[in-house]
N, C-alpha and C positions, 0 to 999 in steps of 0.2 A: 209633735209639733207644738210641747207647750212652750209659755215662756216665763221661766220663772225670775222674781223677781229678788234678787242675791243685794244686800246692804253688807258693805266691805269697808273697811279702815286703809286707811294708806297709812304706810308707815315708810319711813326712810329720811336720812337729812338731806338737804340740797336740794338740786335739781337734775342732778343725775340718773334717766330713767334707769340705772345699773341698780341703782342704792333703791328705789323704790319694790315696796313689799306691800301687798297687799294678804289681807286678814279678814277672811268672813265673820262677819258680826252675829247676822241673821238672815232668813230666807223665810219665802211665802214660795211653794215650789205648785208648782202649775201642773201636776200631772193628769189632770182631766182637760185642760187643752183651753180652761173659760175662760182663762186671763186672756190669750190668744185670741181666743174668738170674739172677746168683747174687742183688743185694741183694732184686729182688723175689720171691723163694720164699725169704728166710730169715725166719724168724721172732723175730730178734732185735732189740730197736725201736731204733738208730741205723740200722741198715741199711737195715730196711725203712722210712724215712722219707727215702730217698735216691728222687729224682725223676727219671726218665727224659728227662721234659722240664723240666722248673727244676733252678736251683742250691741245694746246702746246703756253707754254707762252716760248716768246722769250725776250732775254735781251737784252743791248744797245752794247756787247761785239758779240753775234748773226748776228746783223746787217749789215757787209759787206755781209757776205754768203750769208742771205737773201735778199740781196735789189741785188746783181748780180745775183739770182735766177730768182727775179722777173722781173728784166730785158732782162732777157735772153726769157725769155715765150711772154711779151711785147710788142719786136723785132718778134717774131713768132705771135702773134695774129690772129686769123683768121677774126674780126670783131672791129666795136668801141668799142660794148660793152664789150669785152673780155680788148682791150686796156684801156677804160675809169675805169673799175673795177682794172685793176692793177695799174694802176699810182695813183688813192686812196690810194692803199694798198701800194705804195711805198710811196706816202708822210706821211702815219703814220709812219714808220716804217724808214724815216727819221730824224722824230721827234723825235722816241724813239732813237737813234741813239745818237743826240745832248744833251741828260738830261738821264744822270747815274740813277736816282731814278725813272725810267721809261719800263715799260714792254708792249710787245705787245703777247694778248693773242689772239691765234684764237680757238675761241670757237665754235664746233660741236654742232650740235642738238639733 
């Protein structure tokens, strides 16, 4: 039930969802389930709209909300591990930030 958190490039010309290619960049992969477990007890609504089992791909436009979310839970952590796994999730998600042609999907099991 983790939810890992996949930084992907789009690639393609146009606007044709045909031509559109997507490119994994980088990932913070959730296999102990704490990314999960933190977004579903947070009470802040990006987070908690993150799906165990489905994907929410987030854009570079996304990005402040999100990264003052994950800050916000960060600041609260109750362990390293809880801290070491969001500060990951906050450098991807700085990255998609900085490059428009860049999406951050967290992908459910």
């Amino acid at each position: 039930m983790g939810v890992d958190v996949v930084l992907k490039q789009v690639e393609g010309r146009g606007s044709s969802p045909k031509r559109r290619r997507l490119a994994q960049v980088d990932a913070v992969l959730d296999g102990s389930d704490l990314f999960a477990h933190i977004c579903e007890s947070s009470n802040l609504p990006m987070l908690n709209r993150v799906d165990p089992y489905g994907t929410l791909i987030l854009t570079p436009q996304d990005m402040p909300q999100f990264i003052s979310e994950v800050d916000a839970e960060r600041s609260s952590a109750e362990g390293d591990a809880e801290r070491d796994i969001l500060t990951a999730v906050r450098g991807l998600a700085e990255r998609c930030a900085d490059e428009v042609s860049m999406e951050l999907h967290l992908e459910g099991d």
